[in-house]
LOGU-743438 format. One record per residue (C-alpha): residue number from 1; x, y, z; residue in three letters. Coordinates in nm, 3 decimals, padded with zeros to 5 digits. Each point is the difference from the previous one (the first is absolute). Example, Ala and Ser with C-alpha at 12.3 -4.5 7.8 and 13.67 -1.06 7.14 Angstrom:
BEGIN
atom num 1; u 01.230; v -00.450; w 00.780; residu ALA $
atom num 2; u 00.137; v 00.344; w -00.066; residu SER $
//
This chain:
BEGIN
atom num 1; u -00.806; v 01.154; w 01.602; residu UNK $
atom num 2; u 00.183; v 00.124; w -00.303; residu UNK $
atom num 3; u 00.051; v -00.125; w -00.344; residu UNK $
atom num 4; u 00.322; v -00.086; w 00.062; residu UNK $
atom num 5; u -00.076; v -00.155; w 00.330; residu UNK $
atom num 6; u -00.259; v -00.234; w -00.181; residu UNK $
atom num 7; u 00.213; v -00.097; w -00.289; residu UNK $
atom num 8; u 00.284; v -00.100; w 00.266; residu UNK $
atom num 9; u -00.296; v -00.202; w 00.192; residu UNK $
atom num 10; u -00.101; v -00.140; w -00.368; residu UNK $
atom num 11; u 00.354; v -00.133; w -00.067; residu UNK $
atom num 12; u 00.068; v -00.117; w 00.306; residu UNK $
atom num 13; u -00.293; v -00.207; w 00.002; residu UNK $
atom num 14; u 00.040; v -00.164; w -00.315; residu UNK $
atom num 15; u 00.347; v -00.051; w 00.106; residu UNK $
atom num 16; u -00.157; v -00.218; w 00.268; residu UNK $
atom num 17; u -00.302; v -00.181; w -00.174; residu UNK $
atom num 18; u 00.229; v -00.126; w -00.273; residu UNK $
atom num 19; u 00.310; v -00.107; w 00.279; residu UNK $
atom num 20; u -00.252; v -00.132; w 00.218; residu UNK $
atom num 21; u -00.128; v -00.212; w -00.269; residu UNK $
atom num 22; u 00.280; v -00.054; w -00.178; residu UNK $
atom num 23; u 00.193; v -00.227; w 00.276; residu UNK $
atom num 24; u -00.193; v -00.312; w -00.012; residu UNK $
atom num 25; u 00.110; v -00.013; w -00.367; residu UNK $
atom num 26; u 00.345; v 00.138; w 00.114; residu UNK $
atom num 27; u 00.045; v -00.352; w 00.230; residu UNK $
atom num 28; u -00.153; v -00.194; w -00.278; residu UNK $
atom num 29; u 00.259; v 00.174; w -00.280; residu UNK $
atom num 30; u 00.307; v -00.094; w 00.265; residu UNK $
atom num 31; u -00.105; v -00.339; w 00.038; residu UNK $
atom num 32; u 00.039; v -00.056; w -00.344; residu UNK $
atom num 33; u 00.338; v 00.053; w -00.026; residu UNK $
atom num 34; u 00.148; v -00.327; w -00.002; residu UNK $
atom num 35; u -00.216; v -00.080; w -00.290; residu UNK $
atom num 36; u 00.167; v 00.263; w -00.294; residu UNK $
atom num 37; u -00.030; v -00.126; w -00.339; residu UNK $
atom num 38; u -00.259; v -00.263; w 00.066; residu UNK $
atom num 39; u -00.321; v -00.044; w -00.137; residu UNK $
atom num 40; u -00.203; v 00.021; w 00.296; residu UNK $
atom num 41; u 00.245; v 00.311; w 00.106; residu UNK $
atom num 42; u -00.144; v 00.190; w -00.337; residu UNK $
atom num 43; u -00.338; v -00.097; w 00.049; residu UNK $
atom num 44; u -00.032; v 00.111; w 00.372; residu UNK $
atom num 45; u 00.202; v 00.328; w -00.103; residu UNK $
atom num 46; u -00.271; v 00.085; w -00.287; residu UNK $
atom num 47; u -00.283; v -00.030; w 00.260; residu UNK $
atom num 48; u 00.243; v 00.168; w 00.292; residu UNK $
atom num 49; u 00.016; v 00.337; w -00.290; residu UNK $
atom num 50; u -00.346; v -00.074; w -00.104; residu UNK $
atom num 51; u -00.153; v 00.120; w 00.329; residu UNK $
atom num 52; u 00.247; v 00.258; w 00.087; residu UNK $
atom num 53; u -00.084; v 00.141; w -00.318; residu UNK $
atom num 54; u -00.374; v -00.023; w 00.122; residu UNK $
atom num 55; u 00.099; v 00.105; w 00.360; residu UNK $
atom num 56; u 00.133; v 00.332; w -00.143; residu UNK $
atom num 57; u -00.269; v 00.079; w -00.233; residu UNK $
atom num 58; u -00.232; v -00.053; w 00.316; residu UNK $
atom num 59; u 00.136; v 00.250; w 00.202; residu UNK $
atom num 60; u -00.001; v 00.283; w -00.313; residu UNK $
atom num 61; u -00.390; v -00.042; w -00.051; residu UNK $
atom num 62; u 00.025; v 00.060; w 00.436; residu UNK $
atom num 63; u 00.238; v 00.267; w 00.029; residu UNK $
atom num 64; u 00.076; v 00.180; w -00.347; residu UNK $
atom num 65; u -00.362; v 00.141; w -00.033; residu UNK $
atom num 66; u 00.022; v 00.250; w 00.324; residu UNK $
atom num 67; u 00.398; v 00.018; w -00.081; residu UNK $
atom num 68; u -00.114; v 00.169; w -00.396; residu UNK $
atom num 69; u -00.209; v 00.221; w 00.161; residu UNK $
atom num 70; u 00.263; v 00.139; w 00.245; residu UNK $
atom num 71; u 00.268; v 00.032; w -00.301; residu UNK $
atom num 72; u -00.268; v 00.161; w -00.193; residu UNK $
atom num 73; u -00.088; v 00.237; w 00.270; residu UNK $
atom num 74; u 00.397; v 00.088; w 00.016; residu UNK $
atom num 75; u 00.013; v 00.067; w -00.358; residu UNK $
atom num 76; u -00.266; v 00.242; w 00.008; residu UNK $
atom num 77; u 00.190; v 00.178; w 00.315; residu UNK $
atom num 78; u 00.303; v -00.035; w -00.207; residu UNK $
atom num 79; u -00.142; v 00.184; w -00.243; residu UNK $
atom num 80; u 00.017; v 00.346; w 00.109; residu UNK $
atom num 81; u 00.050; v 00.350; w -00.178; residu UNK $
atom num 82; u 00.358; v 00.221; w 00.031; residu UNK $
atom num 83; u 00.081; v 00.295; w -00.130; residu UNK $
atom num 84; u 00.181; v -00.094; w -00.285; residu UNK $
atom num 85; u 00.311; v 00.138; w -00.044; residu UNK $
atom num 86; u 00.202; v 00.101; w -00.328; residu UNK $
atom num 87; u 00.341; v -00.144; w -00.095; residu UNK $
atom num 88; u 00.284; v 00.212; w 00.025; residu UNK $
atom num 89; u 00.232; v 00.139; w -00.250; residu UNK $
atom num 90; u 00.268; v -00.217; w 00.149; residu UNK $
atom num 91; u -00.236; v -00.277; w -00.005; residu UNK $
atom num 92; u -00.105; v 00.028; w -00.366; residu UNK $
atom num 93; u 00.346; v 00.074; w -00.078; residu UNK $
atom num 94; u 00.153; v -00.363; w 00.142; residu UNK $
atom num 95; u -00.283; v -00.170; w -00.152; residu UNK $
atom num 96; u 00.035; v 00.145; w -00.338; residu UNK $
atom num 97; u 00.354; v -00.109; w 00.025; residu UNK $
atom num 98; u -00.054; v -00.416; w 00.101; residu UNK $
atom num 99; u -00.226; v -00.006; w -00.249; residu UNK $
atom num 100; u 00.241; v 00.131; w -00.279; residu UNK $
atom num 101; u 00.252; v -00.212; w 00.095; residu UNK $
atom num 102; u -00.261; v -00.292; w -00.062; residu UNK $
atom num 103; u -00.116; v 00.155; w -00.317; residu UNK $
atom num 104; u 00.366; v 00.059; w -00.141; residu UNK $
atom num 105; u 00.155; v -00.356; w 00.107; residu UNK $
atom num 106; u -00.256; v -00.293; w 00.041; residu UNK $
atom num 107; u 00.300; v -00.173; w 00.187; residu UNK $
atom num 108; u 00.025; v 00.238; w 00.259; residu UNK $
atom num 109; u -00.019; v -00.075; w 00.359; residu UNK $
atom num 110; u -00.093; v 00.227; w 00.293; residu UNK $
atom num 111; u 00.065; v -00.143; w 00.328; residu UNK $
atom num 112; u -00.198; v -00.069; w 00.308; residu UNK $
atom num 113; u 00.191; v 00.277; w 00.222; residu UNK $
atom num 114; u -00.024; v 00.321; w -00.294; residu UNK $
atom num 115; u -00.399; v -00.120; w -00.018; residu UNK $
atom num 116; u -00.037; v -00.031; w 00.371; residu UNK $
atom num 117; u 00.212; v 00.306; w 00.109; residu UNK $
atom num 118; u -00.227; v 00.206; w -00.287; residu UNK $
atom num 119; u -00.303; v -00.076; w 00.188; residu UNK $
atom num 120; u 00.093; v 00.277; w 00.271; residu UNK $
atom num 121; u 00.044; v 00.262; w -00.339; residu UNK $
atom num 122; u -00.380; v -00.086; w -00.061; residu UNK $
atom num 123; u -00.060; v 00.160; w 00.353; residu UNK $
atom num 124; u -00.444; v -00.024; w 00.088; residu UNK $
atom num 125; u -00.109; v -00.013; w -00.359; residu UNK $
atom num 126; u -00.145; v -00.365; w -00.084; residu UNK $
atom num 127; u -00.060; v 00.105; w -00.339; residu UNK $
atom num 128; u 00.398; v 00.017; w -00.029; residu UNK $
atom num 129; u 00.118; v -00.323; w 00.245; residu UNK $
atom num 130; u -00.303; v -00.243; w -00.290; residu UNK $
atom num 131; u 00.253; v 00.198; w -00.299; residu UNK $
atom num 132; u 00.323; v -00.161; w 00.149; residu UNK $
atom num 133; u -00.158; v -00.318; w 00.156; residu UNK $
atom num 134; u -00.099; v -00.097; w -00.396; residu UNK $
atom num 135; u 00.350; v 00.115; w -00.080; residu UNK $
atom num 136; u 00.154; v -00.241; w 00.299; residu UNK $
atom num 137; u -00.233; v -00.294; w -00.133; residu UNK $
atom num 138; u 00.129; v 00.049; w -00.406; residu UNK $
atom num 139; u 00.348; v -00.086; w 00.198; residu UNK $
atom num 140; u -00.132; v -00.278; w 00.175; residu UNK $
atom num 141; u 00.018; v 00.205; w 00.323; residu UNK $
atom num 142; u -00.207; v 00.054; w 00.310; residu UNK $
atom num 143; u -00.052; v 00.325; w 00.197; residu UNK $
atom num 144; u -00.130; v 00.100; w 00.285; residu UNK $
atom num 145; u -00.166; v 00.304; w 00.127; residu UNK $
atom num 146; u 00.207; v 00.259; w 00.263; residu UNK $
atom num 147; u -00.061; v -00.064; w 00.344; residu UNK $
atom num 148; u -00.214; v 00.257; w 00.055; residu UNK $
atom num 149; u -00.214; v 00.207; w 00.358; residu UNK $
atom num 150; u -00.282; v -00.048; w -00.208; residu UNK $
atom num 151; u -00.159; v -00.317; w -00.214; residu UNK $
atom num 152; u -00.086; v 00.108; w -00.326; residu UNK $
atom num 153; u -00.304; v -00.146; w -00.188; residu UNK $
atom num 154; u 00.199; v -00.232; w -00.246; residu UNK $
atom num 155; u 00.143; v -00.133; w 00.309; residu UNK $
atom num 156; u -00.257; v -00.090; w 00.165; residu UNK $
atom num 157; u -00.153; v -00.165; w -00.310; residu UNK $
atom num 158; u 00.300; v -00.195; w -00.060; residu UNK $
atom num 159; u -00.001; v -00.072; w 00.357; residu UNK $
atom num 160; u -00.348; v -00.079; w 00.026; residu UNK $
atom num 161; u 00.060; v -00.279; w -00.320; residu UNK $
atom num 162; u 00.289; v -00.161; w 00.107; residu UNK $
atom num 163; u -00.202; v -00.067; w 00.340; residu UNK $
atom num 164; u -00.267; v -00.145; w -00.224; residu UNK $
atom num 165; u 00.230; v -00.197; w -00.211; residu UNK $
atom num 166; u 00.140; v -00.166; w 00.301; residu UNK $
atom num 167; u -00.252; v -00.079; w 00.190; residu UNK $
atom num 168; u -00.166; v -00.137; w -00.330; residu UNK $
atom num 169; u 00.301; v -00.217; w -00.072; residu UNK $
atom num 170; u -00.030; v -00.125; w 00.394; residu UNK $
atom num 171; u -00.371; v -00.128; w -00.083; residu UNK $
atom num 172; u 00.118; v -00.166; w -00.301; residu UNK $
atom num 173; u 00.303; v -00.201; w 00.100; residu UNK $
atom num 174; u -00.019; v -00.389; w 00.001; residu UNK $
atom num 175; u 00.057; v 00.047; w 00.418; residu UNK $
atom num 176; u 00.066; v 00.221; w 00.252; residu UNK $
atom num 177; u 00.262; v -00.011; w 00.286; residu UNK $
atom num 178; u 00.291; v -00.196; w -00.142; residu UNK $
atom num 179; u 00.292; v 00.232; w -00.108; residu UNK $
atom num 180; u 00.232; v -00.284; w 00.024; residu UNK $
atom num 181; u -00.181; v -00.181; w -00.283; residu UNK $
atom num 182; u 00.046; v 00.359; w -00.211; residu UNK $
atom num 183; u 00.383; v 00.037; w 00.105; residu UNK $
atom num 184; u 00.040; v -00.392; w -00.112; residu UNK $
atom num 185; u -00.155; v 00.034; w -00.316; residu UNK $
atom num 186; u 00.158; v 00.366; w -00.054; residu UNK $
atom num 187; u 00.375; v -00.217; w 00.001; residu UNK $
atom num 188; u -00.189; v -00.288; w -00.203; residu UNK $
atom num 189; u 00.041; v -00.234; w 00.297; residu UNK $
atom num 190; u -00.407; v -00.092; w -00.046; residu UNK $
atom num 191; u -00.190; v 00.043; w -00.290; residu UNK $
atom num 192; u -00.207; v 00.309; w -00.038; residu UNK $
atom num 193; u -00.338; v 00.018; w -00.020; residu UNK $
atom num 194; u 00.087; v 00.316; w -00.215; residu UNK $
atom num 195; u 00.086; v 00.045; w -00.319; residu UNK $
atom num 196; u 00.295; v 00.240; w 00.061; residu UNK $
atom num 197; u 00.254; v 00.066; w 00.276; residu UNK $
atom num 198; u -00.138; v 00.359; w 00.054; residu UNK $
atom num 199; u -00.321; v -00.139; w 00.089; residu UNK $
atom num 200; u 00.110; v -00.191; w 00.266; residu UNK $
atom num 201; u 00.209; v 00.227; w 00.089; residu UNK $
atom num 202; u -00.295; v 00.247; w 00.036; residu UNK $
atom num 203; u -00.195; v -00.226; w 00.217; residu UNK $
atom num 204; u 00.271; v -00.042; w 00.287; residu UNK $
atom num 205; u -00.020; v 00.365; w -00.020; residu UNK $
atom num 206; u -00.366; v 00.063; w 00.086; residu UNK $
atom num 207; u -00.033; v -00.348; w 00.171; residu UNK $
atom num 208; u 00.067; v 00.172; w 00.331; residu UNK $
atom num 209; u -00.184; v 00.013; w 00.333; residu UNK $
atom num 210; u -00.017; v 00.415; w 00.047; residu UNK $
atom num 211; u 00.027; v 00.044; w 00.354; residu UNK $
atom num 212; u -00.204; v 00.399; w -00.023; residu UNK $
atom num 213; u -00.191; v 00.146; w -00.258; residu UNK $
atom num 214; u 00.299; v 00.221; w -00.046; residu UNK $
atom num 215; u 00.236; v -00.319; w -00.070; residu UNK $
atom num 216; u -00.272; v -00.090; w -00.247; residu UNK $
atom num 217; u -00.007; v 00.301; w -00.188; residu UNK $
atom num 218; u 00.404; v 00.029; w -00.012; residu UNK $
atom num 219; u 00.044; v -00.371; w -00.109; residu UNK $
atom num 220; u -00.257; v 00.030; w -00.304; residu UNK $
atom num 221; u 00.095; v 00.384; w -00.043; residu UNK $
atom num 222; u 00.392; v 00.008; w 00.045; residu UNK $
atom num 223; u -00.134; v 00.364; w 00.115; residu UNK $
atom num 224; u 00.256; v 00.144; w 00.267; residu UNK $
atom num 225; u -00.143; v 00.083; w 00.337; residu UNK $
atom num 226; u -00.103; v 00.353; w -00.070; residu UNK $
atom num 227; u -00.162; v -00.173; w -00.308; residu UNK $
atom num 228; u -00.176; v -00.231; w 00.162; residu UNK $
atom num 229; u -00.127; v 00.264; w 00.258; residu UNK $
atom num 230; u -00.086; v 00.224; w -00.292; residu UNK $
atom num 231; u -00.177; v -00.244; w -00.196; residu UNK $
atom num 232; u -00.223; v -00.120; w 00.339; residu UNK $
atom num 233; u -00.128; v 00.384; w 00.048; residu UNK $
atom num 234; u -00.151; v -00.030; w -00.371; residu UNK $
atom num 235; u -00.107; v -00.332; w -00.008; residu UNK $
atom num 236; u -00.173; v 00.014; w 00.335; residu UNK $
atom num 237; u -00.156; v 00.370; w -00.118; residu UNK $
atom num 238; u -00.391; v -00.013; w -00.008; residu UNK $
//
């Protein structure tokens, strides 16, 4: 089986331990209900979080051990050698440029679409694209690599992380398989377990049950499907 075949399995099953165990306190939150704003409605709601909180750190210490050691095992594929290639004239020209009009007027904005459409100028050379991404972020901007036959190694780092990252944030919310609770709190109709609105909105993001390892890897990637395909042949690479 491959490493992405046994991080799907490894999400999908602590998708199920927590929702399996999760529904007796499910019934037992819904009966409450009628109680809001009492005392014994607070008290019962304290214990309620209490051992979700527990239920969730007890499937980490099952799952997140062999799940680190599959991400880990990704990074290292992820970390491959290319052929590094040298910006181009045109390249260091359109660089040198955004980054005088920063120097010469602190107000000055470059948009999304001139960043984005000067990714293409920075053609194969990473060394370039890392130039105008810290350009894009002075503006408050993100970029995003050219689609491209052929996944480069930044990409499949960044790739790599952001599969980490989620899967990490999945392990760590207060409970799994709920994204009505996330979209309630997200419009303020409940109160969030969060501290912001991005976090919840974040978890009804990545609280979803992937249906293939490549719906996995898309959802927690936002690679496209040549990206995802891409990113499988390195990841799975022995």
């Amino acid at each position: 089986m491959s490493r992405s075949e046994r991080l799907y399995n490894q999400v999908k099953q602590f998708r199920q331990y927590v929702i399996e165990r999760s529904a007796a306190l499910d019934e037992e939150e819904a009966d409450l209900e009628g109680f809001k704003g009492s005392e014994k409605y607070n008290t019962i709601m304290a214990r309620i979080q209490s051992d979700r909180a527990q239920l969730m750190k007890e499937a980490r210490e099952k799952f997140a051990p062999e799940t680190d050691v599959l991400l880990s095992a990704m990074r290292q594929a992820a970390d491959f050698k290319t052929t590094a290639t040298a910006p181009s004239e045109e390249a260091l020209r359109l660089l040198q440029a955004f980054k005088l009009r920063l120097e010469l007027d602190e107000n000055a904005a470059i948009s999304r679409e001139e960043l984005q459409s000067a990714v293409s100028v920075m053609g194969d050379s990473e060394t370039a694209f890392k130039a105008l991404r810290q350009i894009a972020q002075k503006c408050g901007v993100v970029i995003t690599p050219q689609n491209s036959d052929k996944m480069t190694n930044l990409q499949a780092k960044e790739a790599v992380e952001s599969l980490a990252k989620n899967v990490n944030a999945l392990y760590h919310l207060p409970t799994v398989g709920n994204r009505k609770a996330w979209a309630n709190m997200m419009s303020g109709a409940e109160q969030s377990p969060f501290t912001t609105t991005t976090d919840s909105i974040r978890a009804w993001r990545i609280d979803v049950e992937p249906n293939s390892v490549d719906d996995l890897i898309q959802n927690y990637t936002m690679l496209t499907d040549s990206g995802v395909k891409q990113l499988r042949e390195i990841i799975d690479s022995e």
